[in-house]
C-alpha atoms as one frame of an Amber mdcrd trajectory, in Angstrom:
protein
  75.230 -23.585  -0.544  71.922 -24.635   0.590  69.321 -22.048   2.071  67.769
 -22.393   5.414  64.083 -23.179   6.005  61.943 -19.843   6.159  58.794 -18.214
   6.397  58.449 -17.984   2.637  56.735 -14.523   1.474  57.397 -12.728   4.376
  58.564  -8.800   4.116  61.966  -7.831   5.335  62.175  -4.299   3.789  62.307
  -2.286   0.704  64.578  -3.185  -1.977  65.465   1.060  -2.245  65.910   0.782
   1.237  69.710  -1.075   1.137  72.089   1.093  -0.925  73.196  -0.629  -4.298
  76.162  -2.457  -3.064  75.708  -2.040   0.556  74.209  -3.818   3.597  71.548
  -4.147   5.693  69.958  -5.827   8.781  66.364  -7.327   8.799  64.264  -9.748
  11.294  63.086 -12.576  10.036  61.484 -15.934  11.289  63.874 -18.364  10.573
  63.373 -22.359  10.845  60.828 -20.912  13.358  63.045 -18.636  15.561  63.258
 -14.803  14.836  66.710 -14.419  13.467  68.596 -11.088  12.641  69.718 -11.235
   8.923  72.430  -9.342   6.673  70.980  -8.208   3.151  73.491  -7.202   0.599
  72.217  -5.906  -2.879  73.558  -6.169  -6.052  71.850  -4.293  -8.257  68.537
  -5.965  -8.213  69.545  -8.937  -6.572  69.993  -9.567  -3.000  71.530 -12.135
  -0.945  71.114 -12.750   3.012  72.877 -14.610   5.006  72.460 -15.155   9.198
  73.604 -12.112  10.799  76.007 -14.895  13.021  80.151 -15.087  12.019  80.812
 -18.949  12.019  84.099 -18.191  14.184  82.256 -17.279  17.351  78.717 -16.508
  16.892  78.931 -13.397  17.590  76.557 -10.841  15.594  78.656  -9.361  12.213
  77.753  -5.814  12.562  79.918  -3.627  14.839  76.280  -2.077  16.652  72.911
  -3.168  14.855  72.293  -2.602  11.426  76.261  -1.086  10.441  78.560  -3.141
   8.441  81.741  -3.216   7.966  83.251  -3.494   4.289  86.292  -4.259   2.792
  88.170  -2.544   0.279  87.247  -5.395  -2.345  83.614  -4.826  -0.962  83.860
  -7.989   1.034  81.734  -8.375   4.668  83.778  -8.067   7.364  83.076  -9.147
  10.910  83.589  -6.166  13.151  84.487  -8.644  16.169  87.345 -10.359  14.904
  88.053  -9.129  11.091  86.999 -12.195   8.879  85.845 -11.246   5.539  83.351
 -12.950   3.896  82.742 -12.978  -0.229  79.446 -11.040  -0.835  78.442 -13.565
  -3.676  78.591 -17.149  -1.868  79.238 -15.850   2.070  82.660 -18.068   2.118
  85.059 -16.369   4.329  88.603 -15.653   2.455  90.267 -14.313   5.661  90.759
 -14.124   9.048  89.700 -16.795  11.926  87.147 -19.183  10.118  88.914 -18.929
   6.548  86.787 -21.829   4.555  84.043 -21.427   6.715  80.628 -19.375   5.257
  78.000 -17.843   6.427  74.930 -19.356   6.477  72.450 -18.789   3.247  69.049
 -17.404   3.816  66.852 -17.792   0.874  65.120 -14.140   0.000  63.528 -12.805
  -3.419  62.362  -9.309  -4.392  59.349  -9.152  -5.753  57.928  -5.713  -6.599
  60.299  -3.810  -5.257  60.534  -5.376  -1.808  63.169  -8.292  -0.353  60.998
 -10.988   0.814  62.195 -14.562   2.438  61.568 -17.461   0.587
């Protein structure tokens, strides 16, 4: 899945700062706009993906920064209940089954997730 255009290098928090697993929400400048993003670590990887659910476009997060997981870890969109796979964002139920989230190319370099 390709990754959107970014402010490469920029900060969006502390790797320590998502739990292993788990989610969080950062800004970020986005194709030029300010965006609101969803981090999910793995270990020391972490993937982001537009904090928007491809159903409505409504925000994921059921009040800013708090996730909703599935039993099988998946995200889940606290308006309407689609679940998307952490690894590739493709949504495996509910409303936009098919459909994914859209990729947001980050890094972590010394300890910190960065865009780009």
């Amino acid at each position: 899945m390709p990754s959107l255009n970014s402010c490469d290098g920029a900060r969006l928090l502390a790797l320590d700062a998502i739990a292993d697993g788990g989610f969080a929400e950062a800004e970020g400048v986005v194709d030029g706009e300010a965006e609101s993003l969803v981090l999910h670590r793995d270990g020391g990887e972490v993937r982001a993906w537009l904090n928007i659910c491809p159903h409505a476009g409504r925000r994921l997060d059921w009040a800013p920064g708090q996730f909703l997981a599935s039993k099988d870890g998946h995200l889940v969109c606290a308006a309407h209940g689609a679940s998307f796979r952490t690894d590739d964002g493709v949504c495996v139920a509910g409303p936009c089954k098919g459909e994914a989230l859209r990729a947001v190319s980050v890094q972590v370099r010394e300890g910190q997730v960065v865009l780009g």
